[in-house]
N, C-alpha and C positions, 0 to 999 in steps of 0.2 A: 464853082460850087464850093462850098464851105461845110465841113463837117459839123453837124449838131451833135453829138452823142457814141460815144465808142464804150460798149460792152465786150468785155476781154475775158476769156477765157485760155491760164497756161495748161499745159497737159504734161505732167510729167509720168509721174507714177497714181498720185492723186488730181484729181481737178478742184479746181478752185473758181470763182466766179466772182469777179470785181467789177463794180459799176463805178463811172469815171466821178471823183471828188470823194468817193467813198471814205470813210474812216475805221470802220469797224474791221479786225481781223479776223478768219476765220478758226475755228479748231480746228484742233487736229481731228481727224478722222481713222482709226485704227480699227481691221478689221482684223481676225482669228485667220492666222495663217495655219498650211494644212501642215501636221507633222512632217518630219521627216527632214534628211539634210538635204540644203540646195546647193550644186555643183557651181565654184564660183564663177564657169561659164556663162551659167542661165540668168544669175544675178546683178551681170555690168551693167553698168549707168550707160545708158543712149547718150551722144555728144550733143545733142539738137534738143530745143524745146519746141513743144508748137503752141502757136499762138493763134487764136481764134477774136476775130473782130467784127463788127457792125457798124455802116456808114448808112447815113439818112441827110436828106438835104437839106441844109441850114432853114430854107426861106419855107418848104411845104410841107415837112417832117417826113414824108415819102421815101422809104428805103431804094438806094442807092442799085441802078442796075447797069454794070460797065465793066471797063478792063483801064486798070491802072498800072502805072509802075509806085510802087511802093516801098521806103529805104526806110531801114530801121537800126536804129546805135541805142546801144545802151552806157548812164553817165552815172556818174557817183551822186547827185545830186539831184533836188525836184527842180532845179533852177541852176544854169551854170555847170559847176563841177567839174571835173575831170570824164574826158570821154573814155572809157573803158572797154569799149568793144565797136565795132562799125565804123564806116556805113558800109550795111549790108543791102545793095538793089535786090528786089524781088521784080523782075519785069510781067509787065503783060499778067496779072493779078486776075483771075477772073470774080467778078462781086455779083453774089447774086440774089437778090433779096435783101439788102443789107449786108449779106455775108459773106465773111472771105478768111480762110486759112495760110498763112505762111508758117514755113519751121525755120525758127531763128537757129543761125548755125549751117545752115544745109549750102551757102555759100561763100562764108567769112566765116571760117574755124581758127582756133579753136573759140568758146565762149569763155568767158572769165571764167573760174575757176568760184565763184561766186562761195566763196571759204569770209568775205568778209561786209554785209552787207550794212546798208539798204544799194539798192539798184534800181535804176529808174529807165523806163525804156522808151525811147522817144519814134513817134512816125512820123513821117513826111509821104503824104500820099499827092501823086499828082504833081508833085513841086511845092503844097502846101504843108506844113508842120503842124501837126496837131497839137493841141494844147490840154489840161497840164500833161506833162510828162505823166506818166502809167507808172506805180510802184512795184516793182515787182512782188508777187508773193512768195511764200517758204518753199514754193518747189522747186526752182532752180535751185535753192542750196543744194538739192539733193545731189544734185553733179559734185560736191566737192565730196564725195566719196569716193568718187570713182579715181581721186589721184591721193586716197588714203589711207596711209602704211598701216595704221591703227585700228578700225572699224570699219565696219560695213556698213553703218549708219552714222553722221555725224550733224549735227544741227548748232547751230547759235539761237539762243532766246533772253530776248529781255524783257518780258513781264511782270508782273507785279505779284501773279499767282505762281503755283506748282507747275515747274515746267511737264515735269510726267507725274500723275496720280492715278492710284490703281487701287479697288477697291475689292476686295474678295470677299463676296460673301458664301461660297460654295464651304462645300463638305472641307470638314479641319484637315485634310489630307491633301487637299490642294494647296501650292504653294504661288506665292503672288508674283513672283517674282523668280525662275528657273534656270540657271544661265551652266551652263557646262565646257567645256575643252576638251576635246578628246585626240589632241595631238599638242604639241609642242616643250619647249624646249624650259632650260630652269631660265626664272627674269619672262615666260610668258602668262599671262593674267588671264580668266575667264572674266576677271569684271577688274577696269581700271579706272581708277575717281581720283582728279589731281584738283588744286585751286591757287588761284594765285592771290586771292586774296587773305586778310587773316580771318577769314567764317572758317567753320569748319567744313571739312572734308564730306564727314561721315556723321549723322547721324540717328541712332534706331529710339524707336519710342514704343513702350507698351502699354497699352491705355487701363484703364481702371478693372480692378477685377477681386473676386473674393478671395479670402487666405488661403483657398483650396488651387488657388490659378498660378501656378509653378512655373508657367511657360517663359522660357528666358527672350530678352530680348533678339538675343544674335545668338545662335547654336551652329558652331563651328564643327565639322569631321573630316578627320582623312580617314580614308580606306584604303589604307598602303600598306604594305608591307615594308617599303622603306624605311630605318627607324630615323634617318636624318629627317626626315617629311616633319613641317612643321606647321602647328596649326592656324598661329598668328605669329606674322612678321611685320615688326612696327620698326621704322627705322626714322632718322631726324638727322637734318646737319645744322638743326638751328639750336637757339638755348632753351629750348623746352622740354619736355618730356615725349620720348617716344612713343608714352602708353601712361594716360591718364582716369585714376576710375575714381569716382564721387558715389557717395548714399547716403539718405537719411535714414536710412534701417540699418545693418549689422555688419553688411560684411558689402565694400565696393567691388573687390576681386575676391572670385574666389573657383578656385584649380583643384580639379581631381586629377589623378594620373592611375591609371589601371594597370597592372603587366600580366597578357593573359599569358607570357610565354617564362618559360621557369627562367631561360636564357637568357632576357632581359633585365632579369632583377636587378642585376647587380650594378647595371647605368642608370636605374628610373629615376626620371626629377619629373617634378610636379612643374619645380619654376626653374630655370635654368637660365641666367643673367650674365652677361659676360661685358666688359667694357675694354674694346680692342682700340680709344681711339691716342689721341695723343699723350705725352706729358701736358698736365698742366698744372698752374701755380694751386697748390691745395691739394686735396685728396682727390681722386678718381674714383667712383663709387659702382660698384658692377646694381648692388639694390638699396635702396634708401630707404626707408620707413620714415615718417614722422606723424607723431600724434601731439595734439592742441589742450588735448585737457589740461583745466589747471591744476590736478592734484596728480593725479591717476595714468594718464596717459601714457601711453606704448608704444614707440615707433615700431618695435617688431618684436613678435612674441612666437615663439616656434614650439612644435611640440614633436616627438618620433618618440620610440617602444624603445632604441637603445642612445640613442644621440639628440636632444634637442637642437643644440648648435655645434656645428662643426668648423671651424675658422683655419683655412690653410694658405700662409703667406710663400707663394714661387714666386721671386722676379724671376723674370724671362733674361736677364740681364745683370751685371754687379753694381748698376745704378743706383739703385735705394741703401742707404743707408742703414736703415734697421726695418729688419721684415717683420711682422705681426703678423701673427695668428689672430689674437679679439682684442680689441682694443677697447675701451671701454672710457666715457666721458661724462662726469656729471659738473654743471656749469648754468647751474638756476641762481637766480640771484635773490631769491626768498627767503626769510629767515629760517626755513627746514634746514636739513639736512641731506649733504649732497652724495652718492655713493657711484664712483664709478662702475664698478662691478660689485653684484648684489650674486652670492650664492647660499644654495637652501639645500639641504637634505635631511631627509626624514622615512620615519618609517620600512629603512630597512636593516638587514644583518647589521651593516657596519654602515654609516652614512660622514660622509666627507663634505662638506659645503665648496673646496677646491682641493684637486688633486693635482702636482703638478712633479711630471718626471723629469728634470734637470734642475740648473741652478734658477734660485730667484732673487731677485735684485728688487728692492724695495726703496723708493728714492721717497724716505719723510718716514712717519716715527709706527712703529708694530704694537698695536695693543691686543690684549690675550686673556682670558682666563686660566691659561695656566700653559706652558710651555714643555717639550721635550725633545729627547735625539731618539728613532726608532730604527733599530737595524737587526739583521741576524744576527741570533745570538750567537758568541764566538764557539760556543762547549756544544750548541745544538742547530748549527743554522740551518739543518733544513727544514727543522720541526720548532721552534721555537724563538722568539725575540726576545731582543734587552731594552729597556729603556731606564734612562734617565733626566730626573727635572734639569728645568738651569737654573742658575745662578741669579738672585734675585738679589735689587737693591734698589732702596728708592733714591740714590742717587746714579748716572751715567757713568758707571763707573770699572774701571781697565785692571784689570789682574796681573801680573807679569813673576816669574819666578825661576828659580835655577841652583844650581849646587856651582859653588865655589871650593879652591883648594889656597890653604891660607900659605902663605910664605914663610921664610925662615924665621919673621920676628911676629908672626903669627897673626898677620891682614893680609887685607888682598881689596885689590878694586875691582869693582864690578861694573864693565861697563854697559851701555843700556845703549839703545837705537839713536840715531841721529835725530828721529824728530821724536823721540820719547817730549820733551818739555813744552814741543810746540804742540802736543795734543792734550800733557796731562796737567794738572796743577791737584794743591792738596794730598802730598805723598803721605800712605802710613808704610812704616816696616814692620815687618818679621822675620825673624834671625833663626835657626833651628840647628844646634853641633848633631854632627853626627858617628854612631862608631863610639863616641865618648865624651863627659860630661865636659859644658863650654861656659863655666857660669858669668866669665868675665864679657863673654859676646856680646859688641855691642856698634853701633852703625858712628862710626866716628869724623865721619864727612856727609853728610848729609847729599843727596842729590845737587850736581850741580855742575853745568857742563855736560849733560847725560851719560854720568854715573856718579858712583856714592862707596865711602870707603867702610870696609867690616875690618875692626880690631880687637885686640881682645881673648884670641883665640891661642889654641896651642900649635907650635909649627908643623905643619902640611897635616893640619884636619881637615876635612869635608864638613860645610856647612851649606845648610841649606835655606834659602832666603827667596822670602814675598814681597813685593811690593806694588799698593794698589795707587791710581791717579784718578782725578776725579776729572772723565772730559772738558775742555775749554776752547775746541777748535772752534770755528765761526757759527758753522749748522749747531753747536751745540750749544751754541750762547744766546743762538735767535731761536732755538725749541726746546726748549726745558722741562724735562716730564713733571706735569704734577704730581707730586708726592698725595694727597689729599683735593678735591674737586666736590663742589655743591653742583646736583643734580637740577636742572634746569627745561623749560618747558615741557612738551610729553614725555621727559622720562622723570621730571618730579613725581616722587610715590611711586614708581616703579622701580620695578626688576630686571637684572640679567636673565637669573634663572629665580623666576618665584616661587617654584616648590621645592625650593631649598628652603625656603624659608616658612613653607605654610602660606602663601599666601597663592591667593585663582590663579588660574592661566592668563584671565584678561589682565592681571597687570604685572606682564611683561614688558619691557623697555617694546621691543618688537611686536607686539601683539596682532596690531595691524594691519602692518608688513604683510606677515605669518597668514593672519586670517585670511588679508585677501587670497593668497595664491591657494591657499585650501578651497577657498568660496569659487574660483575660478575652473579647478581642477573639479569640483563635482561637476558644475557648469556643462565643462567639457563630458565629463562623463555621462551625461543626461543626454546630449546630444544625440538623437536618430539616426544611424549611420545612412546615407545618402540610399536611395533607391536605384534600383538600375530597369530599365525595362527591356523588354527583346533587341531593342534595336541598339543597345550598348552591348548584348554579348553577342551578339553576330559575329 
């Protein structure tokens, strides 16, 4: 007798129903489980599948009524392959109607682990082989749960559509998707999503909606008291970024931070950034900003009630050379103008554009409208300052001076620094007797050798003597202050300060500058301070 026709039904958790040559897949089939937790006793995966068939007789179509021995192997393949499991005899088979039950497994364990499909399962009823090989369907995967550290459910799918799609149209207080933990340790996940390919991971989508539809894509909470608890944890070992955000509207990220407890204030960050990884060649950057505008643009623009930016340089280590606090880089290659550090104050008591408490080291040339020293006054310093201008001169130019005592035939040489000549050229003198009139003083040696002879004088008078150089050292040959400059591009017919002169505000050299960050800061100020609703002050 010859088999016409095997209708197969597996039974795991779901059934499914395959007619032999078939091609079409079934869906899934998901039904509403009852609340509540399941003890993961009641839950384990059964080792056995059972497999349900029908035999009919080649020659009269007549379903099949007898007792067979029946051997069943499952291969990697619809043809050939690797044998993967059996031969499993089922003897003495009882068929009745065409129909006959065995449970694969119940005498050749364990079954594959079926973690990596397709599988193909083959019968030899009788001593005869049936033909094609049977493809398994998705319920056998479900066995590879049961030897899995991971989940409680695990599947492989390769389709063309949505592996799981879920559609909510209930009351807005249902959520589509629920997933909780209610034990475990730090490093365990209520939801874990890894890929190996480069698609992304993760991604949320909010469909179309009016200017009143606020609803964020993803709305992250913890309800800890923990204050290490954190809300998102993005991490990367590759060259990418661990947290990437994109908009065509206004803002791609954007962070509130609340502190309902007084006791926290004093650590609150909104963004907290830290870069723990190696040395590498360049900078290590804990937060990066970059903006693309061609005029305007802001990699990072900060704002706080007493500190906008705050910049504190600790190495952990005496590795680093020189530690920074802010560092500041302009390096466009436009014909504007480049400013590494841009500071503004206005509109208060006393306003500073930079304040800075130690020394400062300027490596290239200081231009000023006007210069001084400000210190406590010596007669009143707790109540009162002294200032004085400096010394101004349109050339680069070195003062030096001192009191001399002239010798018996009434000179004296004065001598001067070892690199006095290699810094100055173009000496003037001035001679000055002191105590008593010197009218013969007069510089009788000129500089040379770094110093210069005073004669002329009366024996062992005090004289007192100046002498200015005009710089010549290298930096001073390759930057040469302009004495006089023609004003050029935007600050042609502009001003430093134009109401010095009667002339508008807008033509100030800076006007723009100025304007924007004014236009920016009402900006700010018009802004709606965020909303909070019940469920943020819980």
């Amino acid at each position: 007798m010859t088999v016409n026709r095997i209708a197969t039904v597996m039974c795991w958790l779901v059934a499914f129903a395959v007619a032999a040559g078939a091609s079409a897949s079934q869906p899934f089939v998901l039904e509403e489980a009852a609340s509540g937790t399941v003890p993961a006793e009641e839950r384990s995966t059964a080792a056995t599948v059972w497999f349900q068939g029908f035999l009919a007789d080649d020659a009269t179509g007549d379903p099949v009524s007898a007792t067979y021995n029946i051997v069943a192997r499952i291969y990697s393949a619809a043809g050939g392959g690797s044998l993967l499991w059996g031969p499993e005899t089922h003897a003495a088979v009882t068929i009745t109607e065409g129909w006959f039950n065995i449970e694969l497994g119940s005498v050749v364990s364990p079954l594959p682990t079926f973690a990596s499909p397709p599988y193909y399962l083959s019968l030899q009823v009788n001593g005869e082989y049936l033909v094609p090989r049977l493809k398994m369907a998705s319920v056998p995967s479900a066995l590879q749960s049961a030897t899995s550290d991971l989940l409680p459910f695990s599947a492989t799918y390769a389709g063309t559509s949505d592996a799981i799609a879920i559609d909510v149209t209930g009351a807005n207080s249902v959520d589509g998707i629920n997933v909780q933990r209610t034990n475990g340790t730090t490093g365990a996940y209520a939801i874990y999503a890894s890929n190996s390919s480069p698609a992304m991971v993760f991604r949320g989508y909010q469909g179309t909606g009016t200017a009143t539809n606020l609803a964020p894509v993803m709305d992250l909470d913890i309800a800890n008291s923990n204050n290490d608890s954190k809300v998102v944890d993005a991490y990367t070992t590759g060259a990418g970024p661990a947290y990437h955000g994109s908009t065509d509207g206004l803002r791609a990220v954007q962070v509130y931070a609340y502190a309902t407890d007084a006791a926290d204030d004093s650590d609150a960050h909104v963004v907290h950034a830290v870069y723990s990884g190696v040395d590498r060649v360049g900078d290590n950057v804990g937060v990066y900003g970059e903006a693309l505008d061609d005029t305007w643009g802001i990699g990072g623009e900060f704002h706080g009630s007493g500190h906008g930016v705050v910049g504190v340089a600790e190495a952990p280590s005496s590795g680093a050379l020189v530690h920074r606090g802010v560092v500041g880089r302009a390096a466009s290659t436009t014909t504007g103008q480049n400013i590494g550090v841009w500071g503004e104050a206005s509109a208060g008591a006393s306003n500073y554009a930079g304040f800075f408490s130690g020394d400062v080291d300027i490596a290239g040339t200081l231009s000023k409208d006007a210069g001084s020293f400000k210190i406590d006054h010596p007669l009143d310093p707790a109540n009162k300052y002294l200032y004085h201008s400096f010394v101004e001169s349109p050339d680069m130019k070195n003062v030096y001076d001192g009191v001399v005592v002239l010798d018996a035939v009434g000179e004296a040489w004065v001598e001067l620094p070892d690199w006095f000549e290699a810094l100055n050229r173009d000496f003037r003198y001035q001679l000055t007797a002191l105590d008593a009139p010197g009218p013969n003083l007069h510089v009788a040696d000129r500089i040379s050798g770094n110093r210069f002879r005073i004669a002329g004088g009366a024996s062992g008078a005090s004289v007192s003597w100046q002498v200015t150089g005009i710089r010549h050292d290298p930096y001073a040959e390759a930057h040469r202050i302009p004495v006089e400059e023609v004003k050029t591009g935007r600050e042609q017919g502009r001003y430093r300060h134009p109401e010095l002169y009667g002339a508008p505000a807008n033509a100030g050299v800076l006007y723009e500058v100025e304007e924007r960050g004014r236009q920016a800061a009402a900006r700010r100020a018009e802004r709606p301070e965020r909303a909070t609703d019940e469920s943020e002050t819980e």
